[in-house]
C-alpha positions in Angstrom: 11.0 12.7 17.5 7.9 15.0 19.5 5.3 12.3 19.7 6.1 9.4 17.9 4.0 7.0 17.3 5.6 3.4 17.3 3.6 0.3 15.9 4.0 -3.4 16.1 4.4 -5.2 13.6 0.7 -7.2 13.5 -0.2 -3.2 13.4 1.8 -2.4 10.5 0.3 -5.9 8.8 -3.2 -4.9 9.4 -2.7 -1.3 8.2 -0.9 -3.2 4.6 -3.5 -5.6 4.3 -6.9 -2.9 5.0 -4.4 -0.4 2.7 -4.3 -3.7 0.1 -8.3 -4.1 0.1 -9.1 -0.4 -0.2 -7.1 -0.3 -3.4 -8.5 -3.5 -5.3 -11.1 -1.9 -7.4 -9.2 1.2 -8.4 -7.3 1.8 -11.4 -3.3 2.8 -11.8 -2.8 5.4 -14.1 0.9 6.6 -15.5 2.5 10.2 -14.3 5.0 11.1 -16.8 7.3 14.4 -16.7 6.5 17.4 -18.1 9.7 17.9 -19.8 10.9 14.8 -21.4 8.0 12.1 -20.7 9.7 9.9 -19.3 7.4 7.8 -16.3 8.1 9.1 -13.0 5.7 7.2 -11.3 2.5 5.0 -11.1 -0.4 6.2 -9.0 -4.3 5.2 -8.2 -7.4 6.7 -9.6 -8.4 8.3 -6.6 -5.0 10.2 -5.7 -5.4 13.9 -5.5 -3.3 16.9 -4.6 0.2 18.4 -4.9 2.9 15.6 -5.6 7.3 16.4 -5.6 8.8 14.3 -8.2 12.1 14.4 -9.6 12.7 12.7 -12.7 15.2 9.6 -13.4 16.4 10.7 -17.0 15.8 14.2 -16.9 16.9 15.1 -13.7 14.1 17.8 -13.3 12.7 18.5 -10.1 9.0 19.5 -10.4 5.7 19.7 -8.1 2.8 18.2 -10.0 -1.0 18.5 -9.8 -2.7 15.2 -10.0 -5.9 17.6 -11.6 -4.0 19.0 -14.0 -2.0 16.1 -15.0 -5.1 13.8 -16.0 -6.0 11.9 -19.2 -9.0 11.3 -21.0 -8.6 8.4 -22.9 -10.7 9.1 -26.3 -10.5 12.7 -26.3 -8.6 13.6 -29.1 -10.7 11.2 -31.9 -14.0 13.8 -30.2 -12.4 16.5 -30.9 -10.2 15.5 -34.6 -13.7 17.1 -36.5 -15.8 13.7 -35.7 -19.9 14.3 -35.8 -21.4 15.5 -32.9 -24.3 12.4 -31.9 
């Protein structure tokens, strides 16, 4: 490969461990397919952009949004007819 870049492995510790503490206070969330629902896989709060997944049970091969694949937790009871406050 054009310009490589080999680490040691101390490197590739540090870069696990500084990866480990950036991702303590965020929360995992669930990306299930589009077609069947079935958990493709588990990412963090902050992830963004274009993601290829194919799914296990389906067999689908799909590109998701992160943005458009988001859930509010509590939306639905808001909008079920409740009172406006």
């Amino acid at each position: 490969m054009k310009n490589a870049v080999v680490l040691s492995a101390e490197e590739k510790r540090k870069r696990l461990a500084l990866s480990a503490s950036e991702a303590e206070g965020l929360t995992l969330r669930d990306i299930r397919c589009p077609y069947c629902d079935f958990i493709i896989t588990r990412v963090f709060s902050d992830a963004s952009g274009h993601y290829l997944a194919k799914c296990q049970k389906c067999k689908r091969q799909v590109v998701l949004n992160f943005a458009y694949f988001r859930r509010q937790k509590g939306i639905g009871k808001r909008k079920a007819g409740g009172s406006a406050k």
